[in-house]
N, C-alpha and C positions, 0 to 999 in steps of 0.2 A: 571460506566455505561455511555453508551454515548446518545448522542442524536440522532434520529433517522432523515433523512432528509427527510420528508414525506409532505413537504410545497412547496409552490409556491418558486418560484426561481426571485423576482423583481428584474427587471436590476439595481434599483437603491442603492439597499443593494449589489448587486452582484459587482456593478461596485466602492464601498467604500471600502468593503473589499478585493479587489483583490488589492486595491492600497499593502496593508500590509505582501500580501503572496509573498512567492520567487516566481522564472517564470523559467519554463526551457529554458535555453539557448542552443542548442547543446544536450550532451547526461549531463548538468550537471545542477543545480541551482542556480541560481544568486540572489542575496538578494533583496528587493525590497526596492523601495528608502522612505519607512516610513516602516521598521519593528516592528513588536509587541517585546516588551524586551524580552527577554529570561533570566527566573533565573533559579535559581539552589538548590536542598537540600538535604538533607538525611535521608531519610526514611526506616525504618527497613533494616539498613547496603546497601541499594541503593539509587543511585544518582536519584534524579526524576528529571524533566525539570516542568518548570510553567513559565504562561505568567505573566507577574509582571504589564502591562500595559494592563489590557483589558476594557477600557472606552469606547473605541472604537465598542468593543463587545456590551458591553451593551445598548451602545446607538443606536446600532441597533435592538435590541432584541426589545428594548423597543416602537421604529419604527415601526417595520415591524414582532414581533413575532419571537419564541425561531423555529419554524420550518420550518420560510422561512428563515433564517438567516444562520440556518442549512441546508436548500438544497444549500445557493451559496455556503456555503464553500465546500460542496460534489462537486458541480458542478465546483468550482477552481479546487480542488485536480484532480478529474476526467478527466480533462483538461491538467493541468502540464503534469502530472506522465504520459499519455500517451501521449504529447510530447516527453517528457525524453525517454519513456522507444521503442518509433519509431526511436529516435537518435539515442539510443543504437544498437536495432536492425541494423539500415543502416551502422553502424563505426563495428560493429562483423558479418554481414552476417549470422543470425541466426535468426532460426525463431519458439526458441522454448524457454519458460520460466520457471525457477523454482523460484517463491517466498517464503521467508520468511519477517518475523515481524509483528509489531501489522496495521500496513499500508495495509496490506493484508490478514487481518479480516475482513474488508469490501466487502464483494461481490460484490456490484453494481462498486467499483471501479475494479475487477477481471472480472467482467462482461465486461467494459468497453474494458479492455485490451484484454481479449477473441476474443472480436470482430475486433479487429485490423486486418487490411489486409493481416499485413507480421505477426503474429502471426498464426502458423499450433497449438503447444499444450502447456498449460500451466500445472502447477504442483505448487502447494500451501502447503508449510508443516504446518501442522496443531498448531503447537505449535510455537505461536510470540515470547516466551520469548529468555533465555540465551541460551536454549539446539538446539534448530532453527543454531544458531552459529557454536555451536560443531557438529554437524550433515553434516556443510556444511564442515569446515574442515577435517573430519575423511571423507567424501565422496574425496576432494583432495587429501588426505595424501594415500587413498587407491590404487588413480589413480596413486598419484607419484612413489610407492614404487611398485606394478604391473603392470603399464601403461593396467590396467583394467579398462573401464567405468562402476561403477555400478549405476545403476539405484533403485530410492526409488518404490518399492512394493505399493500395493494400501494400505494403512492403515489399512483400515478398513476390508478388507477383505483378505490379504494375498498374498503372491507369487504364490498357488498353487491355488488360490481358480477357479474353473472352474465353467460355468455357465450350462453346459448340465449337468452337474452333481446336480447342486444344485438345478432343476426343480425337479430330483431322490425323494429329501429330503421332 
């Protein structure tokens, strides 16, 4: 479960922990010159990531509270990834996205992107994990082998579902 970022955003936690976060460069991410460690383990037959140095974390938590601590980091992420994801756009000419992963379980970050200028529609596949993956390559491999675009249906409601129809119901 995560933390929700529902706190004031102080420049001065905002402006500590941005030292530690990557920065988007272009359409890609550049390390930042004090990164948090990054380790590694294995949990029920998957690789997990964990910060191995979070003092840093905590000594802000304990500053400034676990919810303002939690809005800079929304407010980094929020930031980056729609740098990145306007580079992207500008180097492909496109102005239309389809996300996966657990980075795009966030709303307010989908929200963020949403409103991007050169963004016309976004499309969020509902599932972050492995199957998110397989999804995007069988959507490839479909296009390669037909050079047919298919497009994912609305989830929850279907390829056919019609809306004068459903008023009927």
């Amino acid at each position: 479960m995560n933390l929700a970022s529902f706190g004031n955003t102080p420049t001065k936690a905002y402006n500590i922990l941005k030292k530690y976060c990557p920065s988007a460069k272009g359409s890609k991410f550049t390390k930042s010159k004090k990164p948090l460690k990054v380790d590694s383990t294995i949990i029920n037959n998957h690789q997990r990531y964990f910060f191995a140095n979070l003092g840093v974390v905590y000594a802000l938590v304990k500053k400034f509270s676990q919810k303002d601590v939690a809005a800079a980091a929304q407010r980094i992420v929020e930031e980056e990834l729609s740098a990145l994801v306007e580079s992207a756009l500008d180097d492909t000419n496109v102005d239309r996205l389809c996300l996966s992963g657990e980075i795009f379980m966030n709303i307010k970050i989908n929200k963020k992107l949403r409103e991007l200028k050169k963004v016309k529609d976004i499309f969020v596949y509902p599932n972050p994990g492995e199957p998110s993956a397989a999804m995007g390559a069988a959507y490839e491999a479909g296009f390669k082998l037909t050079n047919h675009k298919y497009y994912p249906c609305d989830i929850k409601l279907g390829l056919n579902f019609q809306i004068h129809k459903s008023k009927q119901l």
